[in-house]
Phi, psi and omega in degrees: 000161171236160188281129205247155182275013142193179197258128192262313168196191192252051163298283172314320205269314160303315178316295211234015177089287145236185174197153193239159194212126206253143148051065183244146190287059195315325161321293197302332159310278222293304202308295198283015155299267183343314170308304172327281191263034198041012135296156175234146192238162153266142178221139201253070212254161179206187194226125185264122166203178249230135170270158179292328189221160179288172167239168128272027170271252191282062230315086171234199213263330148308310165315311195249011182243335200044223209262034188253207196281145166260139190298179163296155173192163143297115169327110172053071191261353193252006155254141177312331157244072176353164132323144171282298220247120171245144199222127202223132174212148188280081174253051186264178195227338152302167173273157184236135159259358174279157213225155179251137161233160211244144182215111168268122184293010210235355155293325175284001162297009182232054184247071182002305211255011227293338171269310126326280224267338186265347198237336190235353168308121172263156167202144181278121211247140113233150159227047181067339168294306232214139158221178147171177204234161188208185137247161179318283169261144195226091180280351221245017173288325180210358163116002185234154177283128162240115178269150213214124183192136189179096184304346225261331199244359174261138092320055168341097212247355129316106202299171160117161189292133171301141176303119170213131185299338194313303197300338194219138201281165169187182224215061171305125173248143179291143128234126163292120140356058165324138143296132169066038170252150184242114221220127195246137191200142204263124210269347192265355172204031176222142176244150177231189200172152191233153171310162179286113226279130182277173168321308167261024151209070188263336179270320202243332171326086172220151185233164178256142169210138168279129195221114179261105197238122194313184174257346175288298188301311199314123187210038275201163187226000000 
């Protein structure tokens, strides 16, 4: 696929979901986001690298996948109000080839039961802390569909058939790893994952990532 060499406006980023950007400014990114779309976010950033093992501490997807593949999901899907905007960068001066990919939810309307299991099926959000019950998509938290998905941490507390990507045709894209690349995504309708970390970069593999949540919106129990 190809790469674009900055981020020109959020044109693109509505259009197609995310977009990726080579020896870009992530301050500068998040500022014209903000701009754009009026808002201010709270942002949350950490440093992603591949645990050597499962755990029994705490249930994320690192703890409990290691180095293998992570299923698909939403970026903070165990807050009430996700993140909008997750913004992931390469701050290697090397290439990665295990690769993250992307799944667009705007692909699943042609998905036969797509109204029962995404807009009226509950399922129960924990992260051991914490619950509260939902549906996949949810308009009525802030007037926009937020789609919300994370096997790890949902439950289905509802009859009716359970959410499965098996079930629904969709268009996985790959992204490989840039030195200084930048991957902008829109967390309220794209879901990712990442491939099972080959070997040799299992020592070195690290992204950075930004988790952007508006202030308006902001919300956790």
């Amino acid at each position: 696929m190809s790469i674009k060499n900055e981020f020109k406006n959020i044109a693109i980023l509505k259009e197609k979901g995310f977009q990726t950007v080579v020896n870009g400014s992530v301050d500068a990114i998040i500022k014209q986001i903000s701009v754009e779309c009026n808002e201010s976010y709270e942002i949350v950033s950490n440093d992603l690298t591949p645990n050597k093992e499962p755990t029994n501490h705490k249930k994320t997807l690192s703890t409990t996948y290691g180095y293998n593949e992570f299923p698909f999901h939403t970026d903070g899907a165990h807050f009430l109000i996700p993140p909008r905007w997750v913004i992931l960068e390469s701050t290697n001066t090397i290439a990665y080839k295990t690769a993250t990919v992307l799944v667009d939810t705007f692909e699943f309307s042609n998905f036969v039961p797509y109204d029962n299991v995404l807009n009226h099926a509950i399922y129960l959000v924990s992260n051991g802390n914490y619950s509260f019950l939902t549906t996949i998509i949810n308009k009525v938290l802030n007037g926009k569909p937020i789609f919300r998905w994370n096997p790890l941490l949902m439950k289905l507390v509802s009859k009716g058939l359970t959410f499965d990507l098996k079930n629904v045709n969709h268009t996985p894209v790959r992204i490989e790893w840039h030195p200084k690349q930048i991957l902008i995504v829109d967390n309220w309708r794209m879901l990712h994952s990442r491939e099972a970390v080959i070997d040799e970069e299992k020592l070195n593999r690290e992204l950075k990532r930004y988790n952007l949540t508006p202030l308006d919106t902001h919300a956790s129990i």
